[in-house]
LUMBATOR-678918 format. One record per residue: residue in one letter; x negated, y negated, z negated of N, C-alpha, C in turn. Coordinates in steps of 0.05 Angstrom, whole numbers, padded with zeros to 5 digits, always signed. Layout:
<atoms>
AXYZXYZXYZ ...
</atoms>
This chain:
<atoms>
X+03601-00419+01587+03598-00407+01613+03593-00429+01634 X+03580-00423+01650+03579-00443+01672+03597-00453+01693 X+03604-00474+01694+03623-00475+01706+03632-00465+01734 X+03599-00467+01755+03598-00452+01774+03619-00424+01766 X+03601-00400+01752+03610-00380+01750+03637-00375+01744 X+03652-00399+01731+03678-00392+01719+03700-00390+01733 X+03685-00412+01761+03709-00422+01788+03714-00390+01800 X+03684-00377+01798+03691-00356+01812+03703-00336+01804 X+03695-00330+01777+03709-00310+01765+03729-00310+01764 X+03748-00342+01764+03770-00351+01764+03784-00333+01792 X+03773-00341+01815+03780-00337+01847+03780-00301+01848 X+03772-00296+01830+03763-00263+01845+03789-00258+01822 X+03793-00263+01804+03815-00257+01790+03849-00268+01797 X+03846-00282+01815+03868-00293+01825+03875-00282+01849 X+03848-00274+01862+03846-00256+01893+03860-00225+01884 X+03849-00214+01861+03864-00190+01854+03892-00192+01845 X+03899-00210+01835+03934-00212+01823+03944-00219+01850 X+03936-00228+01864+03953-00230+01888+03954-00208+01908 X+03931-00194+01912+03927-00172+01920+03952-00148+01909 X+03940-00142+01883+03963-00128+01869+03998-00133+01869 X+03999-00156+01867+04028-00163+01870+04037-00157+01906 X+04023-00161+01924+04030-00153+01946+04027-00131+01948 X+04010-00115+01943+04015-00078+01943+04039-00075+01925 X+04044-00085+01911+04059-00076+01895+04097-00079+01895 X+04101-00098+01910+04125-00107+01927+04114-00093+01951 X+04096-00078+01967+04101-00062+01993+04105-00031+01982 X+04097-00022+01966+04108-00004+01955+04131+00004+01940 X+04141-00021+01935+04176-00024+01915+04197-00024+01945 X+04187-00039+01975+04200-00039+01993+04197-00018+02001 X+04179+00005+02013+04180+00024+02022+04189+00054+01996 X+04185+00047+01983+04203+00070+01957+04230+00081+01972 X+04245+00068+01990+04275+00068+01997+04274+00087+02023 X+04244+00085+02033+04235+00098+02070+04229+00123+02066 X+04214+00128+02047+04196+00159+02027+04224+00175+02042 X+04219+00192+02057+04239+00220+02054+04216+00245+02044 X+04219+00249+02017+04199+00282+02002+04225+00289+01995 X+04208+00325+01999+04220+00335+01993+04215+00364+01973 X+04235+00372+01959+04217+00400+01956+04215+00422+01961 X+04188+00442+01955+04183+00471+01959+04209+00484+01944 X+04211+00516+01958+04236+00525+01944+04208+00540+01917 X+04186+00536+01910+04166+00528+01885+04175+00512+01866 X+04176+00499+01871+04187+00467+01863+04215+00470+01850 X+04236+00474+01866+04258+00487+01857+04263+00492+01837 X+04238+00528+01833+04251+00542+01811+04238+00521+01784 X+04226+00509+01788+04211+00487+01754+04233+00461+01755 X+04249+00459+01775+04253+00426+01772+04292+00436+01759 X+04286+00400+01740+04309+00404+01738+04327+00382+01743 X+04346+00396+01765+04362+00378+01776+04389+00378+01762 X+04404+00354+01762+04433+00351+01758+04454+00354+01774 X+04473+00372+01769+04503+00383+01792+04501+00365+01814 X+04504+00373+01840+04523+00349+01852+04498+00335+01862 X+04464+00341+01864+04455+00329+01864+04443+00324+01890 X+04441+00314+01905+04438+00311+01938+04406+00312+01937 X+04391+00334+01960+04362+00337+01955+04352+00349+01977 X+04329+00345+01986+04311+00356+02011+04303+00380+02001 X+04305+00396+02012+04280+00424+02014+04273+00431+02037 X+04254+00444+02036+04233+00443+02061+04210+00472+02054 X+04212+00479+02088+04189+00504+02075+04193+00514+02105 X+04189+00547+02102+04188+00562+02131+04210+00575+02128 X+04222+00582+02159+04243+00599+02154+04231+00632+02164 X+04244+00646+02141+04226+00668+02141+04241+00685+02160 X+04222+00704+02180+04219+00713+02206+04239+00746+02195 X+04257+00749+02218+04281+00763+02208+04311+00748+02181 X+04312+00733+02180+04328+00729+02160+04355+00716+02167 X+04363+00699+02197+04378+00683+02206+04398+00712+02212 X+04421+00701+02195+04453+00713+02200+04466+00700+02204 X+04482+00704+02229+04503+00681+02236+04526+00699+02228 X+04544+00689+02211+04571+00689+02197+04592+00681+02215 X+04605+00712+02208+04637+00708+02213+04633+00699+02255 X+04651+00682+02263+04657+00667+02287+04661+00646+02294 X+04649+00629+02271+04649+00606+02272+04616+00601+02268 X+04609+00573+02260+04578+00568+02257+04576+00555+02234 X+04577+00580+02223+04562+00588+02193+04536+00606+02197 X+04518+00597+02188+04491+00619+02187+04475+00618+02158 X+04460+00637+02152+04447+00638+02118+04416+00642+02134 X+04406+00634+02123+04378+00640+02133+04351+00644+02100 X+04332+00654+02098+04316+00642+02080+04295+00630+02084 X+04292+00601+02065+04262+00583+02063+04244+00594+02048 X+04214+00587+02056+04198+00605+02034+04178+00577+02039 X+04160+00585+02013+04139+00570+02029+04112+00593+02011 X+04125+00615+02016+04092+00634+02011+04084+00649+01987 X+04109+00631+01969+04113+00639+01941+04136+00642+01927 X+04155+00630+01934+04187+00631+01931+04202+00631+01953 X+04217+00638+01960+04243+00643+01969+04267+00632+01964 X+04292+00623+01978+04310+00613+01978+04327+00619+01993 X+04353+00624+01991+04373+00625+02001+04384+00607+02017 X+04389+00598+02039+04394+00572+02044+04430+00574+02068 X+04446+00565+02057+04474+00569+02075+04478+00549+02087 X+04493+00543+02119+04485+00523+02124+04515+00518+02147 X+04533+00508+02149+04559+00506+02164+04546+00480+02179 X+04535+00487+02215+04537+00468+02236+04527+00480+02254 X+04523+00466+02278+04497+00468+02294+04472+00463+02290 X+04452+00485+02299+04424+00473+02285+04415+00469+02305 X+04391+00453+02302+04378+00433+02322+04365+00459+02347 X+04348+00447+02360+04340+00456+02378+04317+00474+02379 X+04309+00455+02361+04274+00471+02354+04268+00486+02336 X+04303+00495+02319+04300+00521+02292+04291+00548+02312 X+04273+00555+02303+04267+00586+02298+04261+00591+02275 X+04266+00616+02274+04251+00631+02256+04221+00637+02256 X+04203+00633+02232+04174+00630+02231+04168+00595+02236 X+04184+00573+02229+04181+00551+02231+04189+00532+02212 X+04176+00512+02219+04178+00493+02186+04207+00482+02188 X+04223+00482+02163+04239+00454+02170+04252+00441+02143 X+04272+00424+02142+04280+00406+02117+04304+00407+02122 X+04322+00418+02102+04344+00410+02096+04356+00397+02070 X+04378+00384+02070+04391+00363+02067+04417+00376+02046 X+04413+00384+02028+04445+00391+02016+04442+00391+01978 X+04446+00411+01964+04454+00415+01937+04443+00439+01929 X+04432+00446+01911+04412+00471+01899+04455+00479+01882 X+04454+00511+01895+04477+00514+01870+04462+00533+01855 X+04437+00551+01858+04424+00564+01837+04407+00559+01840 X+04388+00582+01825+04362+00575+01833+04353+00603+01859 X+04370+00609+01866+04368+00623+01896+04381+00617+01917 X+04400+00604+01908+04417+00588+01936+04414+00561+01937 X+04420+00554+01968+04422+00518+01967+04449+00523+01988 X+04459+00503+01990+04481+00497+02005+04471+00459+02033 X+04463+00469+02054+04451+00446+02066+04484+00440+02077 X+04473+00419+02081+04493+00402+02102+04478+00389+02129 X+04457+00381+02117+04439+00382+02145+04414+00396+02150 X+04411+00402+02172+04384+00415+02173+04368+00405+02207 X+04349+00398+02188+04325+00379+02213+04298+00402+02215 X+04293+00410+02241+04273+00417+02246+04241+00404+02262 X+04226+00419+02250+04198+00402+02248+04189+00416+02271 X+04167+00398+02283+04157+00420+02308+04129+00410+02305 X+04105+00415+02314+04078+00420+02309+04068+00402+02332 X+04043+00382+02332+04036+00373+02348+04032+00383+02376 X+04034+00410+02384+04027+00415+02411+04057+00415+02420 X+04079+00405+02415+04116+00403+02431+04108+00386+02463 X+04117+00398+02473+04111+00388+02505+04144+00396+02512 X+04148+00367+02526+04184+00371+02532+04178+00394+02555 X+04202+00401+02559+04212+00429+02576+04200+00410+02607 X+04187+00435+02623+04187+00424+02647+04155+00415+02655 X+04148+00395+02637+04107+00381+02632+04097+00407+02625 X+04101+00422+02612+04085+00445+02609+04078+00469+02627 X+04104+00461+02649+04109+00486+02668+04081+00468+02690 X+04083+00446+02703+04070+00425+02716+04047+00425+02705 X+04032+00435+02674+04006+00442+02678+03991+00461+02678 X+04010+00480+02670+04000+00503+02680+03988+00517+02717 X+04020+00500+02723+04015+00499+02754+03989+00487+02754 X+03983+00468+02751+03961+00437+02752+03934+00458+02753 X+03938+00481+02735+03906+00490+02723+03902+00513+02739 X+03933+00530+02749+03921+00543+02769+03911+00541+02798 X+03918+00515+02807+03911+00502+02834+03883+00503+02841 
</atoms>
């Protein structure tokens, strides 16, 4: 082979192992950042072990939020269109839970119809305009 050609073949092969090894340590560092989660789809195929701490995520279906007893306990169900879930949930929920809205919670599958969250984070959709900017452009547009 020529020697010309070999330096390079050499370089383009050294350019890729280095390449690779740096993608490859930015993806072993960010493995730990990943918050997925799953469909209550997902759910009913996967198989989890007792005790096992896990995201689910989906919509909360429109009519379903029961607040329990007198304290703040509420059951609500997640769907995402195809399954259904039970989801029980002892706290305060955020701000932006409604019903008909995405969100992720944080707890233990105890069947494959119930989950038991401990936390629950709600998602809100690129048009969220804090309270107040929205009132200010509406005004803005009828002027």
């Amino acid at each position: 082979m020529n020697p010309v050609r070999k330096r390079k073949l050499t370089l383009i092969l050294a350019g890729f192992f280095v390449l690779a090894t740096v993608s490859a340590l930015i993806l072993y560092a960010l493995r730990q950042n990943i918050s997925l989660f799953y469909t209550p789809t997902q759910l009913v195929h996967a198989k989890l072990s007792a005790n096992q701490v896990i995201r689910i995520g989906g919509m909360v279906v429109k009519g379903s939020l029961v607040h329990l007893h007198h304290d703040l306990d509420v059951e609500f169900k997640l769907t995402d269109f195809k399954a259904t879930i039970q989801v029980h949930y002892a706290g305060i929920l955020p701000d932006l839970f409604r019903e008909g809205q995405g969100i992720v919670a944080i707890g233990q599958l105890i069947d494959a119809q119930h989950f038991k969250a401990i936390d629950v984070l709600a998602k809100h959709d690129e048009k969220y305009m804090p309270p107040g900017v929205d009132n200010s452009i509406i005004m803005a547009k009828n002027q």
